[in-house]
N, C-alpha and C positions, 0 to 999 in steps of 0.2 A: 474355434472349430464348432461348426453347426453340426449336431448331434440329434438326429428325429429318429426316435421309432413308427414304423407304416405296418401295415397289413398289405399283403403282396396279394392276387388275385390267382398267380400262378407261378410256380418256380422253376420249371424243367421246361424248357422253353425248345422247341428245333434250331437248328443252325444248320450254316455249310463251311463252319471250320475244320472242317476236316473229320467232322463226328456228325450225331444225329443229331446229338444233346447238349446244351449249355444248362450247369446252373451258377446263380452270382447271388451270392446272402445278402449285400449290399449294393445299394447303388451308391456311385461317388466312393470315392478314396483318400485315406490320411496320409500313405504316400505321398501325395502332391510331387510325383514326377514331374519334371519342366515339359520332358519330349513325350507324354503320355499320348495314347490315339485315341484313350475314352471319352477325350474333353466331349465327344459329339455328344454323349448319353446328358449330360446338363442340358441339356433343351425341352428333354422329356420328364424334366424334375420340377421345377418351376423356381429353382434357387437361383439366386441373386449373387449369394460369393461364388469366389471363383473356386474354377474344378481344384479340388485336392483338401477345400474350406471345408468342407461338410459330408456328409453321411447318412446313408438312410438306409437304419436299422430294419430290415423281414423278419420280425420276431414272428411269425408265425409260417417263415421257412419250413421247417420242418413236417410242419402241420400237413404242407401242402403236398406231401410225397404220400402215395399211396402204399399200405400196408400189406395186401395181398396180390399181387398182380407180376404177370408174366411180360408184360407191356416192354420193359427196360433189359431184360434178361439179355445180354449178347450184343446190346447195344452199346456204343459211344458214348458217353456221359464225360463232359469237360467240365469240370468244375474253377470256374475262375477266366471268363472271356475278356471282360469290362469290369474288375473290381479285384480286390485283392483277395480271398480269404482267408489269409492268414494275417491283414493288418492289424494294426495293435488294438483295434474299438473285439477283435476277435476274444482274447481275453477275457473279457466281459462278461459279453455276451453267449459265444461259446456255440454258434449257430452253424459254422460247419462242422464244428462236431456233432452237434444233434443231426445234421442231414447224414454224417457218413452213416449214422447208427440208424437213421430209416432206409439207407439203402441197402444196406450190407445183405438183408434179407432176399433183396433183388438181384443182387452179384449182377450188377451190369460189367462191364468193360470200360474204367474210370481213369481219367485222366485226372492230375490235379496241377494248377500254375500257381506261381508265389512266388515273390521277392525276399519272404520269411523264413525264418529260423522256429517259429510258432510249429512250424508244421509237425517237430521232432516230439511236440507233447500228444498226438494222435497216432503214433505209430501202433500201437495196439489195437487200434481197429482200420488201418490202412492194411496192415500186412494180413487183415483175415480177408481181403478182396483176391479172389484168385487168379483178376488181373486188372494191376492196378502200375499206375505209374506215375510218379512226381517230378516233376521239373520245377526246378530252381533260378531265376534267372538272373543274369549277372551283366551290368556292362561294362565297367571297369574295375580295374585293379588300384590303381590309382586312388585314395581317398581323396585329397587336394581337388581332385577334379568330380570324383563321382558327385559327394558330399553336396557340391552346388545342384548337381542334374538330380539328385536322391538324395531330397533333406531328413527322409525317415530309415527306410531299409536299411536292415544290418551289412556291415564290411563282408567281402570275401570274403575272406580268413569263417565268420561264424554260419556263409552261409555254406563253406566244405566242410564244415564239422557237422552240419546239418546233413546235407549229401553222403556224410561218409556213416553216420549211424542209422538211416534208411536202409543204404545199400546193404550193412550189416545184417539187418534185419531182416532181408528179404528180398526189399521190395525193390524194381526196378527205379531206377535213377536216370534223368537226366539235366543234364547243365544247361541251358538255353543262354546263348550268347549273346544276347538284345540288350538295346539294341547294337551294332556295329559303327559306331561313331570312327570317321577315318581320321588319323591320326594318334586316336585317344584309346579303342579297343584292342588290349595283345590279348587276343584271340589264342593265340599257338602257347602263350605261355599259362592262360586258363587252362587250358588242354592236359597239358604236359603237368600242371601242379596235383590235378585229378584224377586223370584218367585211372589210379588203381581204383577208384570206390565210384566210376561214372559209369555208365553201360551204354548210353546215347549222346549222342550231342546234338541239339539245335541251334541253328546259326538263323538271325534276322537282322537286315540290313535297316538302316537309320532311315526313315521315308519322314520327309523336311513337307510335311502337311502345312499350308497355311498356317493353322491354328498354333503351331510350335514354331516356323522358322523364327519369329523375333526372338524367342528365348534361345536359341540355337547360335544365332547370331551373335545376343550379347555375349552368351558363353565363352564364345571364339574369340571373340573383344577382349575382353577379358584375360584367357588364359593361353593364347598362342592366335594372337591375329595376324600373322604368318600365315595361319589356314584358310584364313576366310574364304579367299581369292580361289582356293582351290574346289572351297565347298560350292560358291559359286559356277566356277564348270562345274563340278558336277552333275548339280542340280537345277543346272538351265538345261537339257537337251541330252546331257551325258550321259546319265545315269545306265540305260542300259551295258552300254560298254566298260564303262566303270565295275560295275558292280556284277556283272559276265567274269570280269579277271579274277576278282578276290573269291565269287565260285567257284571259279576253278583252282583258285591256289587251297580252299578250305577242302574242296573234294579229292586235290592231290596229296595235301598233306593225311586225310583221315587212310586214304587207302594205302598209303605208305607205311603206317603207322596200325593198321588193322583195326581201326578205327569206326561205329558205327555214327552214322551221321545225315540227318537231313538238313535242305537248305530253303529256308524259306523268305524270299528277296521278294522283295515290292518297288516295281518300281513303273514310270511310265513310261 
């Protein structure tokens, strides 16, 4: 694992995910997800291992958020687009804690993403955000199978005990069900194992980018190439129809179930 500390030039960057604001402490990630969509951000690095090899430490993240300013007030702020922060190089380092404590002053409107269980050592300044929400995301239940697609991230099991001492705390919770591998994701029984300490659920569908179908493929080789064949209609042409049906079984099951829930499907 390539391990570089950099000087960032700016941290709070615009977006159109669905906020104003992104920020990412790191570029690259120790994950080393198989089906990751950040592999694009390697191009802008100038690294040579492959995405999930290396890491590039913004030690001076925090520097970069300004101390007195009305700027972020009311804003969107997602912390975690294209990186983890809560991977394990976070430990260390300890730089999304330093950012939450130069925002807190600003009370923006904060989102935070993570595959981690890391997050449950920041609860003491996540819950002084007056609004603030974590999402956790999960794609299988299954070890045997995650394990290969996520050779780092913690099991289920640590990351509802995570979800469930947030939730305690305060702070809004959500599961994020990513991604939706067919076959491989129960979906309904994440649901049902949670839902007393979840307050949200996000669902995202497996989008078979170039740059992951071969790993996607061995996977399926590998652990039930029984599906391949399927994956392939899918994602030669299908996809909208496809992935329209399990919409609607995810939005019938939440409403049934009183359930709050967005869906957010990518597909062509």
């Amino acid at each position: 694992m390539e391990i570089k500390e950099v000087k960032a030039k700016t941290i709070i960057t615009k977006t159109k995910l669905g906020g104003d604001y992104v920020i990412n402490p790191y570029t690259g990630c120790q994950h080393g997800c198989k089906y990751c969509y950040a592999k694009f951000m390697k191009r802008f690095t100038g690294h040579k291992e492959p995405w999930g090899d290396f890491v590039d430490v913004k030690i001076n993240a925090a520097d970069l958020i300004p101390e007195d300013t009305d700027k972020y007030r009311d804003k969107y702020i997602l912390i975690g687009s294209v990186t983890d922060p809560y991977q394990p190089i976070e430990s260390k380092y300890e730089l999304t804690r330093k950012i939450l404590e130069k925002l807190l002053p600003l009370q923006p409107h904060l989102s935070i993403l993570t595959k981690s269980d890391l997050i449950v050592r920041d609860i003491d300044l996540i819950k002084q955000f007056k609004d603030c929400t974590v999402a956790i995301s999960l794609s299988m239940l299954d070890e045997r199978f995650r394990r290969q697609l996520e050779p780092v991230p913690p099991e289920a099991g640590r990351k509802f005990k995570a979800l469930k001492k947030l939730h305690d705390s305060g702070i809004t919770t959500v599961l994020f069900i990513s991604p939706i591998f067919p076959g491989f994701t129960e979906w309904k029984e994440m649901v049902k194992e949670t839902k007393s300490f979840v307050d949200e659920y996000w669902f995202e569908n497996l989008n078979l980018y170039p740059s992951i179908a071969g790993e996607v493929y061995k996977f399926l080789k590998k652990n039930k190439p029984e599906l391949a064949e399927e994956y392939r209609e899918i994602y030669s042409g299908h996809e909208e129809g496809y992935w329209h049906g399990v919409e609607d079984d995810i939005r019938g099951f939440c409403l049934e179930n009183n359930l709050e829930c967005q869906v957010y499907f990518h597909y062509k």
